[in-house]
C-alpha positions in Angstrom: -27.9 30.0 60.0 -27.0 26.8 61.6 -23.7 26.1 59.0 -23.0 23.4 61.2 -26.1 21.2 59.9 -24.6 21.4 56.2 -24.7 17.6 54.5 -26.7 16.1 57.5 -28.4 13.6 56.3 -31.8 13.2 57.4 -35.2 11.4 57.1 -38.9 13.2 57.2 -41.9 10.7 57.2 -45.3 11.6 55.9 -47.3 14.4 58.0 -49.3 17.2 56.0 -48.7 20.4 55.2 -46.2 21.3 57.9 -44.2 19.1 57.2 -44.0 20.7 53.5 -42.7 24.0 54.5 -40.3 22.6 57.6 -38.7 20.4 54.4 -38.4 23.0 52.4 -36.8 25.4 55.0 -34.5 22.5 56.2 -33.0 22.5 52.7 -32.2 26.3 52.7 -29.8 25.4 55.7 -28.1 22.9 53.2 -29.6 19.8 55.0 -30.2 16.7 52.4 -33.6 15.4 53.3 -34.9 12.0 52.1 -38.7 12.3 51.9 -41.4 9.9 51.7 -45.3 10.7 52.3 -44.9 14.4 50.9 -45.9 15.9 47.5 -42.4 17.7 47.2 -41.2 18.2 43.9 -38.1 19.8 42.3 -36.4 21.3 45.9 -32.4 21.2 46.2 -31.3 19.0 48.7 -35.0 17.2 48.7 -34.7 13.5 47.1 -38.4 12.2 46.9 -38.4 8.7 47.9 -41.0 5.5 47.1 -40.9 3.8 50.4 -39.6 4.1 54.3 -37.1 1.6 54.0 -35.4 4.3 51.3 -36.2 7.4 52.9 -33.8 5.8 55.8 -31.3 4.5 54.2 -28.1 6.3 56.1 -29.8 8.9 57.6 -28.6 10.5 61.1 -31.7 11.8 62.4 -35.4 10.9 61.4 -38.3 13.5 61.5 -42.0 12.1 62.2 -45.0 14.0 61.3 -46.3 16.6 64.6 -49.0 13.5 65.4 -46.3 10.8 65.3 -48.0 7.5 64.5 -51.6 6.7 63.9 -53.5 4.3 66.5 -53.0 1.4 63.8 -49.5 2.0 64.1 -49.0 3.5 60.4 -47.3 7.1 59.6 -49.7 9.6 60.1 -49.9 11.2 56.5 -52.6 13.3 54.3 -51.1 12.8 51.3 -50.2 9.0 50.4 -53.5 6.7 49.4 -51.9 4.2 51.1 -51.1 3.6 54.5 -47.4 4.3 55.8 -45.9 1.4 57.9 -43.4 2.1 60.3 -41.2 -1.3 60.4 -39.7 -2.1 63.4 -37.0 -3.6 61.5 -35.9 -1.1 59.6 -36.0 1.6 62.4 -33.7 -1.2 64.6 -31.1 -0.6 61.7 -30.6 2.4 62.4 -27.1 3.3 64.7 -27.8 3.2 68.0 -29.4 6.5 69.5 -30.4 7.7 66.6 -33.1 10.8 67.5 -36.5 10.2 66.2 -38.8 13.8 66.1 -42.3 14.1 66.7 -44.7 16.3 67.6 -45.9 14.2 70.6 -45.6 10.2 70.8 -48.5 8.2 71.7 -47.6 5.4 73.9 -47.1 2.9 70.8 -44.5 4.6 69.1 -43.0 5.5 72.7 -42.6 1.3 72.9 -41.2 1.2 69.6 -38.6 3.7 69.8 -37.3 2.0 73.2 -37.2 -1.3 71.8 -35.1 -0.5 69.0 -32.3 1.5 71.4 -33.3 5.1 69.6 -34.1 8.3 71.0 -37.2 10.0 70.9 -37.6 14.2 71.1 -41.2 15.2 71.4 -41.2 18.5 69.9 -44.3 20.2 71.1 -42.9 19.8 74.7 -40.2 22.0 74.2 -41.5 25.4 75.6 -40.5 27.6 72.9 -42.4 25.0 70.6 -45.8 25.2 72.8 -45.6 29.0 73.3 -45.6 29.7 69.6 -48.1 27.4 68.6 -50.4 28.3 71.2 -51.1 31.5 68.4 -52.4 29.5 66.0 -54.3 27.5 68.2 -56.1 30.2 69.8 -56.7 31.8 66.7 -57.9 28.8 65.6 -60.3 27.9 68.9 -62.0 31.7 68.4 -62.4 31.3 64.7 -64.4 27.7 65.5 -66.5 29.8 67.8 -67.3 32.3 66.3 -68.5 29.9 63.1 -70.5 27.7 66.0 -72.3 30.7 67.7 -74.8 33.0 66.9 -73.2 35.7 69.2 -70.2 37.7 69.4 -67.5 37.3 70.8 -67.0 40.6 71.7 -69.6 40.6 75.5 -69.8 37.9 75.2 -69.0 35.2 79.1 -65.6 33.1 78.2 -64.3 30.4 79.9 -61.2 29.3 79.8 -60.3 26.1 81.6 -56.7 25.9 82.3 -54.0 28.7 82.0 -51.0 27.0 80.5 -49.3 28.1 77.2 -52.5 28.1 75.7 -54.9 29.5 77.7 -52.7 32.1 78.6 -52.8 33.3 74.8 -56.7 32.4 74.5 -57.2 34.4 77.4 -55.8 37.9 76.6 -56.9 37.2 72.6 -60.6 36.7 73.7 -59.6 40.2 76.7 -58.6 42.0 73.3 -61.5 41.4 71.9 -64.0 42.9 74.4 -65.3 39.3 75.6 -65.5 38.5 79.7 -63.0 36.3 80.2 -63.2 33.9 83.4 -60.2 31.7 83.7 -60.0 28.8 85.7 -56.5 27.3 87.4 -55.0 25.6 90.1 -51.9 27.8 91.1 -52.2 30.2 93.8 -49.7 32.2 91.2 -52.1 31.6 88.1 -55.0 32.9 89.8 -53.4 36.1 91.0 -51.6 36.4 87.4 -55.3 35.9 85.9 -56.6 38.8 88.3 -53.7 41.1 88.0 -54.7 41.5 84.3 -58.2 42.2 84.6 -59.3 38.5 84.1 -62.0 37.0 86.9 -60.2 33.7 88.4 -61.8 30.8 89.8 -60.7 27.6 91.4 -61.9 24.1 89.7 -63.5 23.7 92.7 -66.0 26.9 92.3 -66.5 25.9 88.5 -69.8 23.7 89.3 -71.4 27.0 91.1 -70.7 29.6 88.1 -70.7 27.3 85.0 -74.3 28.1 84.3 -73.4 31.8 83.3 -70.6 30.9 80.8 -71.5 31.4 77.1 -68.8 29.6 75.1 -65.9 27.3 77.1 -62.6 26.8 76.0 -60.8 23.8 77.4 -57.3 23.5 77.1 -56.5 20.7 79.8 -56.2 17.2 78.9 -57.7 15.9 82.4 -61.7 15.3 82.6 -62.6 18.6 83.7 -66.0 19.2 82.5 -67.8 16.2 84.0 -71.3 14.7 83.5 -71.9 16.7 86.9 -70.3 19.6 86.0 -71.9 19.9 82.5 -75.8 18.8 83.5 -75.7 22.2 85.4 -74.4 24.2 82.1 -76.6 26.4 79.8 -78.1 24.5 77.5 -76.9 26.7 74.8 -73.7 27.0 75.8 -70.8 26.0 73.4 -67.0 24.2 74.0 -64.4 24.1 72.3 -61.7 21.7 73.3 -58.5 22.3 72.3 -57.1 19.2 74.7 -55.4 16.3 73.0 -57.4 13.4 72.4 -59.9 12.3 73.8 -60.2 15.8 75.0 -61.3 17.1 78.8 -65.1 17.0 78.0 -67.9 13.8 78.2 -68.7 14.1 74.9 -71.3 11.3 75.9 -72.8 13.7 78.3 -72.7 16.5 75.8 -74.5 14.7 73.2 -77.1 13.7 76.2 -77.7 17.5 77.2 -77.8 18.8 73.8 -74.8 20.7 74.3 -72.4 21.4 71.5 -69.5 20.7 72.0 -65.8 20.4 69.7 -63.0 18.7 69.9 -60.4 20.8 67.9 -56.7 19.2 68.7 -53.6 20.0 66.6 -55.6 23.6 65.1 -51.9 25.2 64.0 -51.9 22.5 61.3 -55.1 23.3 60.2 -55.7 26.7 61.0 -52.2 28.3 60.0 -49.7 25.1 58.0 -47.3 27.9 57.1 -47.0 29.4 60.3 -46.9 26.3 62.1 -44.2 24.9 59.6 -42.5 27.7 59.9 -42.4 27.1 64.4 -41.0 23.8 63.3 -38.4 24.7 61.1 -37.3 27.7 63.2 -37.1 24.9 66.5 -35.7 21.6 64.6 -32.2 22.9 63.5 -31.2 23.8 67.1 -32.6 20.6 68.2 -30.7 18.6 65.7 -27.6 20.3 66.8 -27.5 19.5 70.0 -29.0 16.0 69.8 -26.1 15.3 67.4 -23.3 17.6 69.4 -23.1 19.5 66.0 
């Protein structure tokens, strides 16, 4: 698998246990990874190193953690005491266009990467990428509901705000499972999709009229959807679940004002499922490698 990756040389910067696995699985291809930020011990092809600055010494490719950088600007990792920098001169070093991985990039790393002439793949937008993890994540957003209710799921009313990769999966898990599943979306498509499979649709627009009979809510779009207005007229003992990246689609200022409780739950594959998601990683990075390096 992927012989043409043999003797790459490549970088992987703190992240949690995901990053584990997708370094170990790298190295079964015969990649030499340089790590730093990451308890791994006594794997071929693995040199464990003290700092940044030797993790990317003469690397061709660096690999950030899935959440990039933090909002201080250091590495997002679980493991080091202390805090990862990411020095702008060191990454400016590196050749020319030079791909940098992350999961996604928040606009501070987005900066960094352009100002130093690299190039940046955000892996969670590839598709493949976002349809597998979308299993762990609904998993993950049923298995916080079911903790955070006193009902089943099974009868229970769902809403499910947004059918992309996600909520397409949520969806037909929470179906499976004998709940009534109300999806909300914009596309003529979507909403005859959502109906074709037994599913009641409904427009953002009707969502103000009907959100009084939902039970739990699962948002998976990271636009405001569930406004002060929208949420006043809620059951009081309704419960969300927000799977949206930060800060999430919900007022959580309005939430904690109604009483209504609500969870923001991004990045569940990592803490749901670290194998399985490492595993999406290191089944998706090789390919991208390849062709971001014409391998």
């Amino acid at each position: 698998m992927h012989p043409e990756l043999q003797g790459l040389k490549l970088a992987v910067l703190g992240g949690d246990a995901r990053e584990i696995i997708l370094v170990s699985e790298l190295s079964r291809v015969g990649i030499k990874v340089q790590v730093a930020g990451l308890p791994v011990q006594n794997t071929p092809n693995v040199t464990v190193c003290h700092s940044t600055a030797e993790a990317l010494n003469d690397v061709q490719a660096v690999i950030l953690p899935v959440p990039g950088i933090n909002k201080d600007g250091t590495i997002y990792s679980i493991f080091n005491e202390r805090p990862m920098e990411l020095d702008e001169k060191l990454l400016v070093s590196l050749p020319a266009n030079t791909p940098i991985f992350a999961g996604f990039a928040r606009e501070r790393l987005v900066e960094v990467i352009k100002r130093c002439n690299l190039r940046l793949i955000e892996v969670l937008k590839q598709d493949d990428v976002a349809i597998l993890n979308s299993i762990p994540s609904a998993e993950g957003a049923v298995q916080m509901a079911m903790e955070a209710t006193p009902i089943t799921i099974h009868g229970s009313e769902c809403y499910v705000l947004g059918y992309g990769r996600t909520g397409a999966t949520l969806a037909r898990l929470l179906q499976g499972m004998g709940a009534k599943v109300t999806v909300t979306a914009r596309k003529e498509a979507q909403l005859a999709r959502i109906y074709e499979i037994g599913m009641r649709s409904m427009t953002y627009e009707d969502l103000p009229n009907h959100i009084n009979e939902a039970q739990i809510i699962f948002n998976t779009v990271p636009a405001k959807v569930l406004t002060n207005c929208i949420l006043s007229k809620a059951s009081s003992e309704v419960v969300i679940i927000d799977l949206a990246s930060p800060p999430g689609g919900t007022d959580f200022d309005a939430t904690e004002r109604l009483d209504i409780k609500a969870l923001l739950a991004p990045g569940l594959p990592g803490k749901v499922a670290p194998k399985t998601a490492g595993q999406i990683l290191a089944r998706v990075i090789p390919r991208l490698l390849a062709e971001e390096l014409g391998l």
